[in-house]
Backbone as numpy.savetxt, mean C-alpha at the origin, in Angstrom:
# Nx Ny Nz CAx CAy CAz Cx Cy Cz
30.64 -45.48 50.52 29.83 -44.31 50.52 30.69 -43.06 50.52
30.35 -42.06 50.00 31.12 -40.86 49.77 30.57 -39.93 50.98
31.60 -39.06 50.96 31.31 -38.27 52.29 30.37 -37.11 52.06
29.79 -36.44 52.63 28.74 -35.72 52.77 29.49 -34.52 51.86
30.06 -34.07 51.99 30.92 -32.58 51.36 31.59 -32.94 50.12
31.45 -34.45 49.42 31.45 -34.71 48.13 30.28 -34.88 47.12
28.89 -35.48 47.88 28.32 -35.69 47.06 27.61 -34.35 46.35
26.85 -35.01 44.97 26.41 -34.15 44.11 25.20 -33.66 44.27
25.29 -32.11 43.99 23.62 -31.59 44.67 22.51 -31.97 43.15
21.82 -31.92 43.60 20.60 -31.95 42.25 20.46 -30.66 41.54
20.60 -30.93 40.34 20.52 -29.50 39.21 19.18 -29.03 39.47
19.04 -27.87 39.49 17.67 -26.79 39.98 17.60 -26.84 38.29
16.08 -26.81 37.46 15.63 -26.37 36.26 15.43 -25.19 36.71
14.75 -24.53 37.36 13.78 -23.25 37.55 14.74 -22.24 36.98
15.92 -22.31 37.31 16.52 -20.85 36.29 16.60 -21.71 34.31
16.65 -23.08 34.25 16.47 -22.85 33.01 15.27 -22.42 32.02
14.33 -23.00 32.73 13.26 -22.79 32.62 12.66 -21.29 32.36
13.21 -20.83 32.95 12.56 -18.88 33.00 13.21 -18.56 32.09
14.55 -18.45 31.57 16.18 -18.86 30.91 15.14 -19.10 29.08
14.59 -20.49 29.01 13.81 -20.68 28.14 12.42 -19.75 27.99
11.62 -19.32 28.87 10.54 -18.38 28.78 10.40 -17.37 28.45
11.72 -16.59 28.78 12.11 -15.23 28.34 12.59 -15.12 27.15
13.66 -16.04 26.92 13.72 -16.40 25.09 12.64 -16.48 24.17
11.69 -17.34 24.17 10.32 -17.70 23.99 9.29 -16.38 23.97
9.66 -15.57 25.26 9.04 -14.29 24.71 9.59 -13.36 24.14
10.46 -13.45 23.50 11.58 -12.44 23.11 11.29 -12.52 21.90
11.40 -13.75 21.37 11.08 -14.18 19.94 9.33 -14.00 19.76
8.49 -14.19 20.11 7.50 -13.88 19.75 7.00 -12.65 20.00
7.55 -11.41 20.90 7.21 -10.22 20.68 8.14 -9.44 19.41
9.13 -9.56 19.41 9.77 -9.36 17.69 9.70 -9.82 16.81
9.23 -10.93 16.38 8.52 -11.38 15.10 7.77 -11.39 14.31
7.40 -11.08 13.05 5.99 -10.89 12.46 5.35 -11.65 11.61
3.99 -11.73 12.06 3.36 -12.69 11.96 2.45 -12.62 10.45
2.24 -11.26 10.17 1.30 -10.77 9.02 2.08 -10.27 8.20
1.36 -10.42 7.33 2.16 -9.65 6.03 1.21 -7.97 5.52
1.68 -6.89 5.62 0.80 -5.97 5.41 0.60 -6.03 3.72
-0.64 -5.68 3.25 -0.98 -5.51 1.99 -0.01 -3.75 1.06
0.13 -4.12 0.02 1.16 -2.75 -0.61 0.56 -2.29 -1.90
0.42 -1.35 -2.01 0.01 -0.81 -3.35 1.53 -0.14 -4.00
1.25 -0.53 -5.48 2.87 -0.34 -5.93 2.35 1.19 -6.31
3.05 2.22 -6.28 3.43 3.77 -6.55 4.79 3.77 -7.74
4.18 4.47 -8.84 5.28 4.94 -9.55 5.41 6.45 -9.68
7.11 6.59 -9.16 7.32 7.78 -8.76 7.06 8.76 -10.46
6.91 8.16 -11.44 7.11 9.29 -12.74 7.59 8.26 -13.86
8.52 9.24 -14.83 9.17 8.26 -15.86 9.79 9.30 -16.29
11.07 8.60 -16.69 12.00 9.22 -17.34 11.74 9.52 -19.15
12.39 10.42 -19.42 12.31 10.34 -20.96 12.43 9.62 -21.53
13.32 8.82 -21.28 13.36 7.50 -22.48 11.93 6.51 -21.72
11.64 6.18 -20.83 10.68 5.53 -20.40 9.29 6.03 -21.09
9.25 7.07 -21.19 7.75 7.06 -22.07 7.57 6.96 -22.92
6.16 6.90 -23.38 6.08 7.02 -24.89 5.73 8.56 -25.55
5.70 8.70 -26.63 4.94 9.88 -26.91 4.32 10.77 -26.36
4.57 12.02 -26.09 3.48 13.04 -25.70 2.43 12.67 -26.34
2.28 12.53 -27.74 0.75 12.52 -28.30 0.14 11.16 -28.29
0.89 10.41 -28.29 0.54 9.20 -28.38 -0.31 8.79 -26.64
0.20 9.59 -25.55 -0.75 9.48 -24.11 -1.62 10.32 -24.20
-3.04 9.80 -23.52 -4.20 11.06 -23.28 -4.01 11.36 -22.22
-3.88 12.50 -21.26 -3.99 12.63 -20.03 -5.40 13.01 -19.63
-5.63 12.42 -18.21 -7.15 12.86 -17.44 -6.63 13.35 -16.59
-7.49 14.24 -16.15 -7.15 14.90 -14.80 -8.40 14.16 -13.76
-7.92 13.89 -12.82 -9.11 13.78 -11.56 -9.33 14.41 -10.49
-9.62 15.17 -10.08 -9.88 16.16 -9.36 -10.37 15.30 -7.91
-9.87 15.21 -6.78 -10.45 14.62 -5.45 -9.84 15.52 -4.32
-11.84 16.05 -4.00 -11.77 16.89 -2.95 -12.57 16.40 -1.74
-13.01 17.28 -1.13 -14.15 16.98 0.07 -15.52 16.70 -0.41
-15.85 17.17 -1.73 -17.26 16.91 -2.22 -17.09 16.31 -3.14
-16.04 15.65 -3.63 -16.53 14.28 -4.32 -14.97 13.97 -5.43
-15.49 13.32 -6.48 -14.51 13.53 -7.71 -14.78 13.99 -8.54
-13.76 14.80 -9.60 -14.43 15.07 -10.99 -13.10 14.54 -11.79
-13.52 14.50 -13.13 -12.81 14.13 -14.07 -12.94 15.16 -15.29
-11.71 15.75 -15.24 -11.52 16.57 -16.02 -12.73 17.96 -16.13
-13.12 18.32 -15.13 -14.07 18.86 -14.53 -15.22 18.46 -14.42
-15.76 17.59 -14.60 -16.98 16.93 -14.74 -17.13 16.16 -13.39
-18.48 16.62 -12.31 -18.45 15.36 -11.17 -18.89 14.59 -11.43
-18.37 13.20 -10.84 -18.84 11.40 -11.63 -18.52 11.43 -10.02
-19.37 10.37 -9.84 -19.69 9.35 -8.28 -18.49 8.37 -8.27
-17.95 7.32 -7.35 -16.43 6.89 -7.57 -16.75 5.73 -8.00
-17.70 5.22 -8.28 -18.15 3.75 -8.77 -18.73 4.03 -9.82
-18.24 5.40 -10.63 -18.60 5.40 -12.09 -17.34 5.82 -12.57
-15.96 6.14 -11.71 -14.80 6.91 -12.24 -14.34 5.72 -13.24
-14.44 4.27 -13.36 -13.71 3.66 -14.00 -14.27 3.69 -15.62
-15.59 3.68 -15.80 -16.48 3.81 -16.96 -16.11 5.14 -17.34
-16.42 5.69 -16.73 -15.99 7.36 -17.10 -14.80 7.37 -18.16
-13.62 6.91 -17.53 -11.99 7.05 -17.95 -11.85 6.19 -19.10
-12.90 4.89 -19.10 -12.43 3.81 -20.10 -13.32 4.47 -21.50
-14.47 5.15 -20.97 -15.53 6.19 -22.33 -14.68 7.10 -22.81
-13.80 7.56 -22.09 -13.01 8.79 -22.80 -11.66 8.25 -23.16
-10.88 7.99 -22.89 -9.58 7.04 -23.66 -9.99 6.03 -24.76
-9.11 6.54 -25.75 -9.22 5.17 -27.28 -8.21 4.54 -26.92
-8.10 4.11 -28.23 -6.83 3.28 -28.06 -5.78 3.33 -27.57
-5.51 4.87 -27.23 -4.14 5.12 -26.35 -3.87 4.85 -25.38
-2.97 4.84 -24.57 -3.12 4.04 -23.22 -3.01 5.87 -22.59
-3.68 5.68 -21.38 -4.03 6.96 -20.91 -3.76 6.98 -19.45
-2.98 8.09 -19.08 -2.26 8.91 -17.97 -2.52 9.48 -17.15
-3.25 8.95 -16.16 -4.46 9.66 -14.77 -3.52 10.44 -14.03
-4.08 11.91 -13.62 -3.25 12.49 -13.06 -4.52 12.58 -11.75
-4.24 12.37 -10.51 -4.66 12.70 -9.56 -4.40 13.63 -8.86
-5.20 14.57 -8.20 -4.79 16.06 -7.56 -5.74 15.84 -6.34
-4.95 16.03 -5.16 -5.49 15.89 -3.93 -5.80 17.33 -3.29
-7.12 17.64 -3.34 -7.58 19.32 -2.78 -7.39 19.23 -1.21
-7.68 20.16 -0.76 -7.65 20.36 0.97 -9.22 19.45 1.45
-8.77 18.82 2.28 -10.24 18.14 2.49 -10.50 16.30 2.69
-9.54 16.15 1.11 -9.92 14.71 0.88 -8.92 13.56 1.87
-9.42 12.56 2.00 -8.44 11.91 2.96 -7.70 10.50 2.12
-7.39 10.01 2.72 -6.47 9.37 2.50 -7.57 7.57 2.04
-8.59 7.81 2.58 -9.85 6.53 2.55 -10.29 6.99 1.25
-10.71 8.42 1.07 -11.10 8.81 -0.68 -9.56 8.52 -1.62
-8.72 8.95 -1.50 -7.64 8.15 -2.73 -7.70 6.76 -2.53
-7.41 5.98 -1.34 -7.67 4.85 -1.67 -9.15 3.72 -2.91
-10.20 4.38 -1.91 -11.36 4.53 -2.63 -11.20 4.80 -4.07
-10.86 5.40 -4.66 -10.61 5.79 -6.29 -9.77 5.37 -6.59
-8.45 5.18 -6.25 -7.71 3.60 -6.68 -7.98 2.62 -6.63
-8.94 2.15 -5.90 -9.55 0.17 -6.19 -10.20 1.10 -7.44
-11.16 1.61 -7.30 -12.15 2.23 -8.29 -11.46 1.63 -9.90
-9.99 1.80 -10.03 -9.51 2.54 -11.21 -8.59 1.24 -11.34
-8.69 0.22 -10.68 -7.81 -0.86 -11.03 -7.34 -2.15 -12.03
-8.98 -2.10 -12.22 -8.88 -2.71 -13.22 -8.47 -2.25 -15.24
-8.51 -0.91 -14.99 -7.92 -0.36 -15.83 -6.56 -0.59 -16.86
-6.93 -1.34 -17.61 -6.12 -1.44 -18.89 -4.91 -0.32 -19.51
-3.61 -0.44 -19.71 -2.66 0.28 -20.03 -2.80 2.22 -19.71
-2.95 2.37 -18.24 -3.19 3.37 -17.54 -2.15 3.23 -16.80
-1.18 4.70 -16.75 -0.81 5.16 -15.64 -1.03 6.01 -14.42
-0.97 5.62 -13.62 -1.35 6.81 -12.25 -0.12 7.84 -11.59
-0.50 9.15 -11.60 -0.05 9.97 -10.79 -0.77 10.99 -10.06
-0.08 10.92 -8.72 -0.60 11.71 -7.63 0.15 12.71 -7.34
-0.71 14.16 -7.24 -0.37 15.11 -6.71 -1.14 15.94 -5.84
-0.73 16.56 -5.24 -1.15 17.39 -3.94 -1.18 19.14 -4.44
């Protein structure tokens, strides 16, 4: 038998344990779990990137506090896409968006789903 002041004490878990818990929460409060949704933005185009001045139609869209217009004309936002596709031919056509004092950030969104399905259209936003 071994003497009292040799033998081996029993390993305590409780500090590994907390040791593992705090890790465990470490990693799951810095990690992410969702993926946020992105709408792609093009900042412009360079000269060689475009085509023709004449060959693009530009629209203007006007979005304020009382509604949208297109090219001065007010249209409701669940008619802006009919609107844009009645007035563009064959050209592919160049939405310019202008944000007045007022409109928020739920109305541009709003008129971008509006305008998505839109065929060889570019979008730009201005303030």
């Amino acid at each position: 038998m071994l003497p009292s002041s040799t033998r081996r004490r029993r390993l305590s878990m409780t500090s590994l344990i907390d040791v593992i818990f705090l890790l465990l929460l470490f990693f799951m409060l810095t990690s992410t779990f969702s993926r946020f949704g992105e709408i792609k933005l093009s900042l412009g185009s360079t000269a060689g990137e475009s085509q023709g001045a004449s060959d693009v139609q530009m629209v203007l869209l006007r979005l304020s506090a009382d509604g949208l217009s297109i090219n001065g004309v007010a249209v409701p936002v669940d008619q802006a896409a009919a609107r844009v596709e009645s007035m563009s031919t064959s050209s592919p056509a160049h939405l310019v968006i202008s944000l007045a004092d007022g409109s928020t950030s739920q109305d541009l969104v709003s008129v971008m789903h509006e305008l998505r399905g839109l065929e060889n259209t570019q979008m730009t936003i201005v303030q």
